[in-house]
KOLBA-296618 format. One record per residue (C-alpha): x, y, z; residue in three letters. Coordinates in steps of 0.5 Angstrom, whole numbers, padded with zeros to 4 digits, always signed. Each point is the difference from the previous one (the first is absolute). Example, Ala and Ser with C-alpha at 12.3 -4.5 7.8 and 13.67 -1.06 7.14 Angstrom:
<tivos>
+0025-0009+0016ALA +0002+0007-0002SER 
</tivos>
This chain:
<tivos>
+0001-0008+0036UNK +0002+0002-0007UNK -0004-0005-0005UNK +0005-0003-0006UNK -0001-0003-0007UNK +0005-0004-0004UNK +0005+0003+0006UNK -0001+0008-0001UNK -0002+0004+0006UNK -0007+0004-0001UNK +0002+0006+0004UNK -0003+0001+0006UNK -0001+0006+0001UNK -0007+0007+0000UNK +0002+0002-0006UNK +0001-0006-0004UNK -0007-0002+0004UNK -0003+0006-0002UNK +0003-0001-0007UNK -0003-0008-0001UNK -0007+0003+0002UNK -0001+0005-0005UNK +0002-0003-0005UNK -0005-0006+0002UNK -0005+0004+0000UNK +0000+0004-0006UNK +0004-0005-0006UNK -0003-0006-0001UNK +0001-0007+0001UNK +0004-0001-0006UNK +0004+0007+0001UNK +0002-0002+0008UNK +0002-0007-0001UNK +0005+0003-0006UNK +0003+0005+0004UNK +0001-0005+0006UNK +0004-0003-0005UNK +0004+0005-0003UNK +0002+0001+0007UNK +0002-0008+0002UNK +0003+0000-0008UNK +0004+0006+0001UNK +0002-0002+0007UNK +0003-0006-0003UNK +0003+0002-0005UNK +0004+0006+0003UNK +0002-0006+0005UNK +0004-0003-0008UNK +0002+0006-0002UNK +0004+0002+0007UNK -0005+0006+0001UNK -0002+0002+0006UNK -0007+0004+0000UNK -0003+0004+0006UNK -0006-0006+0001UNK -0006+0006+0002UNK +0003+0005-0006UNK -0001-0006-0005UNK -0006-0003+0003UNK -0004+0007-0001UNK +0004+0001-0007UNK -0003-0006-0002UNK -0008-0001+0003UNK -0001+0007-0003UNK +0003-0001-0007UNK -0006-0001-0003UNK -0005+0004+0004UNK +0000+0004-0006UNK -0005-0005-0003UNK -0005+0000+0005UNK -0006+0005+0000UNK +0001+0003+0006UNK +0008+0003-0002UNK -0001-0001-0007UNK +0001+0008-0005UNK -0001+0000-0006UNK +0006+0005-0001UNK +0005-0004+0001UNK +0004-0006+0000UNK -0003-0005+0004UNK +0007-0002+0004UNK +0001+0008+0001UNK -0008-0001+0004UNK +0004-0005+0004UNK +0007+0003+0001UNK -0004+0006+0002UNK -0005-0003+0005UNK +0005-0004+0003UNK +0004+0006+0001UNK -0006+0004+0004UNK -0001-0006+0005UNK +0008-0001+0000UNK +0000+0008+0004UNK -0006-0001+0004UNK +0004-0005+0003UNK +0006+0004+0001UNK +0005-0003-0006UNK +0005+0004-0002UNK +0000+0004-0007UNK +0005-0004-0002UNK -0002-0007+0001UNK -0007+0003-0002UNK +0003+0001-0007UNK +0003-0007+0001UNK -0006-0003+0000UNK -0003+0005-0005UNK +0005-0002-0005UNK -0001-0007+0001UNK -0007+0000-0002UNK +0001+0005-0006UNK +0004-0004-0003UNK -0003-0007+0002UNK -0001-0001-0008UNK +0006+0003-0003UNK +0005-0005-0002UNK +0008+0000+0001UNK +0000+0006+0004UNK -0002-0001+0008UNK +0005-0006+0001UNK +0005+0005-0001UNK -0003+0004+0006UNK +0000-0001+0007UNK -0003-0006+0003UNK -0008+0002+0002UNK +0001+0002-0008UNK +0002-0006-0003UNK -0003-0005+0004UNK -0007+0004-0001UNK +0001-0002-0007UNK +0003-0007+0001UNK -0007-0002+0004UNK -0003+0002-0006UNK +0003-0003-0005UNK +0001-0006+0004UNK -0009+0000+0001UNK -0001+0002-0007UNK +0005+0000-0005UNK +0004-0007+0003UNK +0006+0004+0000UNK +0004-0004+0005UNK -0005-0005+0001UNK +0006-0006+0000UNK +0004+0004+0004UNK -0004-0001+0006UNK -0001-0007+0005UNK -0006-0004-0003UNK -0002-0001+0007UNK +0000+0008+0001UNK -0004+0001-0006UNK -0005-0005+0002UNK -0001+0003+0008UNK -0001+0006-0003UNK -0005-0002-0005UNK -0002-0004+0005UNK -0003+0006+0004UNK -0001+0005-0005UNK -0004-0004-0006UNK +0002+0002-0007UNK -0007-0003-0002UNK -0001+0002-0008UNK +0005+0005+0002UNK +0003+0002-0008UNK -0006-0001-0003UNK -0004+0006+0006UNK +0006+0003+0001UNK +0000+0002-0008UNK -0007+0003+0002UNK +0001+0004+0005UNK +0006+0003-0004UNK -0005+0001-0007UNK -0005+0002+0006UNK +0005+0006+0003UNK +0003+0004-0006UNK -0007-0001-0005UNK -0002+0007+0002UNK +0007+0003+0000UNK +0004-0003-0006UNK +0004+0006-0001UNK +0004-0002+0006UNK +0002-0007-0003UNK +0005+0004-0005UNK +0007-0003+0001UNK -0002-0005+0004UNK -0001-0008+0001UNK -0008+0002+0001UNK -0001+0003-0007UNK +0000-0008-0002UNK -0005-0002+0005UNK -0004+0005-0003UNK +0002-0003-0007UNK -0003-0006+0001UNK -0006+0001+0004UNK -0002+0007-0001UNK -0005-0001-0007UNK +0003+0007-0005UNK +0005+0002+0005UNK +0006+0003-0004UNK +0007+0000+0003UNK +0004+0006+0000UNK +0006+0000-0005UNK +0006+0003+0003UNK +0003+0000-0007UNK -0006+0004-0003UNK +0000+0004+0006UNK +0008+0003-0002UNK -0002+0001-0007UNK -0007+0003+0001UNK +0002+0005+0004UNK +0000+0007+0000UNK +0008+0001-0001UNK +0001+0001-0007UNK +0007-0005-0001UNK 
</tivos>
């Protein structure tokens, strides 16, 4: 039987399975209850906004979104949503996904921290996003039956969560604080990251080697 929380099916299926126990062993608690969650937020939400995800797709795009913080998936090249995005797309073709739903999934995880883009992808896209922003930022937080949001939280506790999720975001750029130029991470740095300087696009145009 296909277990259930706040009425949104866990899909029952060798992928997903597979998908569940990797992550639980490599992220910790903290990280597996939150990507739980994105999944549950995420199904939610496509059910307000008349979005019809495929189930495995977005469960996988959202256990494996921020695998990119965890030490055994982690770079230091790169952002840490395309760690993630490239993880899950790896784990997608071993278990015979397609090139384009892989890219689907891949997408959604690349840009899980990129507002005003992924609502106007497709459903996997869009609602990767929306669990996220429903989790983290609150986006979408009243848009959702209180009943749901307490089965969820019910069964993936958030536990300090703002104050430790904050952590392990300082924690996972820190030592690539190159890669957060342009994005909503350069503010975690700014807060928590003593002598961190953010990179300015307005001083990046007018300092480069064009000479008008």
């Amino acid at each position: 039987m296909n277990d259930q929380i706040a009425g949104i099916v866990i899909p029952d299926s060798h992928m997903v399975a597979e998908a569940t126990e990797l992550v639980c062993c490599v992220a910790p608690p903290l990280l597996f209850h939150h990507s739980r969650r994105v999944y549950l937020f995420g199904m939610l939400q496509a059910q307000v906004r008349g979005l019809k995800p495929d189930p495995e797709l977005l469960y996988v795009g959202a256990m494996f979104h921020d695998l990119g913080l965890t030490d055994i998936y982690r770079t230091t090249t790169q952002r840490f949503e395309v760690d993630g995005a490239d993880e899950a797309r790896r784990f997608l073709a071993i278990h015979g996904i397609d090139d384009e739903a892989a890219q689907r999934v891949w997408t959604a995880i690349a840009l899980h921290t990129t507002p005003g883009i992924p609502e106007h992808m497709g459903p996997e896209i869009a609602c990767v996003t929306a669990g996220v922003e429903t989790d983290v930022l609150g986006i979408g937080y009243d848009d959702l039956d209180p009943a749901d949001i307490e089965a969820v939280t019910a069964a993936h506790p958030r536990l300090d969560f703002k104050r430790r999720i904050l952590t392990a975001f300082t924690n996972g750029f820190a030592d690539r604080p190159d890669t957060t130029f342009g994005t909503v991470n350069a503010d975690v740095l700014e807060h928590f990251l003593p002598g961190f300087t953010r990179t300015d696009f307005v001083e990046v145009i007018e300092s480069n080697a064009w000479p008008e």
